[in-house]
Rosetta silent file (secondary structure, phi, psi, omega in degrees, C-alpha in Angstrom):
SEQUENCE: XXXXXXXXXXXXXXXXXXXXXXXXXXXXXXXXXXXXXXXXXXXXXXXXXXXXXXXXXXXXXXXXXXXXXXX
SCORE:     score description
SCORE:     0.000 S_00000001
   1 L     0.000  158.277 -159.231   10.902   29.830   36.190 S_00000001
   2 L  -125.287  119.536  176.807   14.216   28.071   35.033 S_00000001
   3 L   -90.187   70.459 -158.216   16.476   30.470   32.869 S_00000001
   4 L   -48.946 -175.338  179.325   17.843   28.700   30.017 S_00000001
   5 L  -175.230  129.183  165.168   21.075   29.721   28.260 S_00000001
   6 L   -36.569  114.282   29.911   23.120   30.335   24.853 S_00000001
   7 L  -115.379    8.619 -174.686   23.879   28.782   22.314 S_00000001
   8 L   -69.510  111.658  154.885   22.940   25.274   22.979 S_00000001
   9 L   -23.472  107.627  170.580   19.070   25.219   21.118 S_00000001
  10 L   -37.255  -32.968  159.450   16.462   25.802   23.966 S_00000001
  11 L   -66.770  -29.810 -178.289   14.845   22.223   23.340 S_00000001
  12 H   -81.036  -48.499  153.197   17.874   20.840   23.564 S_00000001
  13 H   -28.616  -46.917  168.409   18.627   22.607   26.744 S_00000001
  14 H   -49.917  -63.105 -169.821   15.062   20.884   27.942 S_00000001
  15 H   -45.381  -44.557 -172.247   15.696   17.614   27.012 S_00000001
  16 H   -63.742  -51.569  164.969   19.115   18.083   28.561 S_00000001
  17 H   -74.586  -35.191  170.986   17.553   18.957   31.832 S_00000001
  18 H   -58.942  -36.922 -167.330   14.498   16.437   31.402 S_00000001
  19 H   -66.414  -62.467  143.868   17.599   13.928   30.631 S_00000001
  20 H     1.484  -79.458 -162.097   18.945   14.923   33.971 S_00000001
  21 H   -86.416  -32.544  175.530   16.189   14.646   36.326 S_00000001
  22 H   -69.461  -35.655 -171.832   15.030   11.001   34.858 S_00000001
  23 L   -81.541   -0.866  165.314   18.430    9.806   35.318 S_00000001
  24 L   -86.684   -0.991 -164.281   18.688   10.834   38.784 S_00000001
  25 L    75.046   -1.232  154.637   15.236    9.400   39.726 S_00000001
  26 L   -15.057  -52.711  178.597   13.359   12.390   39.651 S_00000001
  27 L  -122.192  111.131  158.280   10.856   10.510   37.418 S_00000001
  28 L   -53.113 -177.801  112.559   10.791    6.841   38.161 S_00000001
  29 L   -23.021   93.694  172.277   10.253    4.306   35.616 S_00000001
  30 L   114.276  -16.443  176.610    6.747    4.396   34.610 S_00000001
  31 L   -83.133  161.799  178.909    6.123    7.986   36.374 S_00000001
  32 L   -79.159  113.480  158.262    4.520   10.897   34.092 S_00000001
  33 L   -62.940  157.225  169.827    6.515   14.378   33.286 S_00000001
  34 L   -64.433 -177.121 -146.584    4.736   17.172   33.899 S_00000001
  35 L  -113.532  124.394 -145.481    2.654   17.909   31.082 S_00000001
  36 L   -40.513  -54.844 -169.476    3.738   20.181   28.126 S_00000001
  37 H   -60.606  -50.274 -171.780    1.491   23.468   29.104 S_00000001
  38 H   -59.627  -65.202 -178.737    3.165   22.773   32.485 S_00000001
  39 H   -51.356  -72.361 -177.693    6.889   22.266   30.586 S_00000001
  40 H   -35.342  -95.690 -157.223    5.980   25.574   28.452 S_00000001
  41 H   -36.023  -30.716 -166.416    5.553   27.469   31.570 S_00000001
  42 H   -89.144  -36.504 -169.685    8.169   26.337   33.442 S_00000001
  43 H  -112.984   11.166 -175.568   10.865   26.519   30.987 S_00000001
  44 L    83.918   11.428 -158.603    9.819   29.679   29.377 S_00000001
  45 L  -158.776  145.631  168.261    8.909   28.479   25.938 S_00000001
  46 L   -33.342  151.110  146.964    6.085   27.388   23.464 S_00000001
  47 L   -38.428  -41.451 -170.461    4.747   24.107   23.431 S_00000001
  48 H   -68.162  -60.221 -163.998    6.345   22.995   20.020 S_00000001
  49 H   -90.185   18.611  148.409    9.299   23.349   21.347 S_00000001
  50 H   -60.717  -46.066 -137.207    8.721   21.118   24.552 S_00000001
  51 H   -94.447  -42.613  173.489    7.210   18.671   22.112 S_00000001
  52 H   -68.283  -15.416  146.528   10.968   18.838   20.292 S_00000001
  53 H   -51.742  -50.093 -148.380   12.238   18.077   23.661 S_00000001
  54 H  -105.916    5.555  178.132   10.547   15.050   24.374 S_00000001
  55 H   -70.963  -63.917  164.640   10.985   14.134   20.623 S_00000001
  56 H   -19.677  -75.305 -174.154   14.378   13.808   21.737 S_00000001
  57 H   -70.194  -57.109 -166.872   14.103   11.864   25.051 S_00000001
  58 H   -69.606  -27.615  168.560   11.546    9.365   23.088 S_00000001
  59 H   -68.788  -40.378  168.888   14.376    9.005   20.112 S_00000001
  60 H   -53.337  -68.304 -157.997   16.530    8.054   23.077 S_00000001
  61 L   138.153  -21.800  162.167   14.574    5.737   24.822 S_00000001
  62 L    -8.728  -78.590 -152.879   14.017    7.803   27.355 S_00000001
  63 L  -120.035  147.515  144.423   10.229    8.879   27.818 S_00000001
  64 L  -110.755  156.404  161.328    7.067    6.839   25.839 S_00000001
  65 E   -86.889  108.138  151.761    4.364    8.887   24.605 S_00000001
  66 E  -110.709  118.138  164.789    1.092    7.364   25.557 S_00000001
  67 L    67.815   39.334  173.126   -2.607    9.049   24.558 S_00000001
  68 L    98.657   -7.503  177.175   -0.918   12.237   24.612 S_00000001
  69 E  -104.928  102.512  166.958    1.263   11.531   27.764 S_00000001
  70 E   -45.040  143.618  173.899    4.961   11.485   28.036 S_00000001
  71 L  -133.893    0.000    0.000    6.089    8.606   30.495 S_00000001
């Protein structure tokens, strides 16, 4: 589990780490994040506020959403 930290918003904190790991190649261009029940677990936190993570990274440019799938 990944231990997040105050006072920076916990979604933001995601995103921030999600933000991270794509720009490092973690996630390739075209690869899948793990999947929100997967993010919720992982980061400690509800879905909703995964889904305001990737709300984020997809306002960036980041991530697409397709059929329910971040990319």
């Amino acid at each position: 589990m990944i231990t997040l930290q105050a006072p920076h918003a916990r979604y933001r904190q995601v995103a921030d780490a999600l933000r991270n790991a794509i720009k490092r190649g973690d996630y390739p261009p075209g690869s899948a994040l793990p999947s929100q029940p997967d993010l919720a677990r992982q980061y400690n936190l509800n879905q909703t506020s995964i889904n305001r993570a990737i709300a984020l990274l997809r306002a960036e440019g980041l991530v697409r959403v397709e059929h329910g799938r971040a990319q």
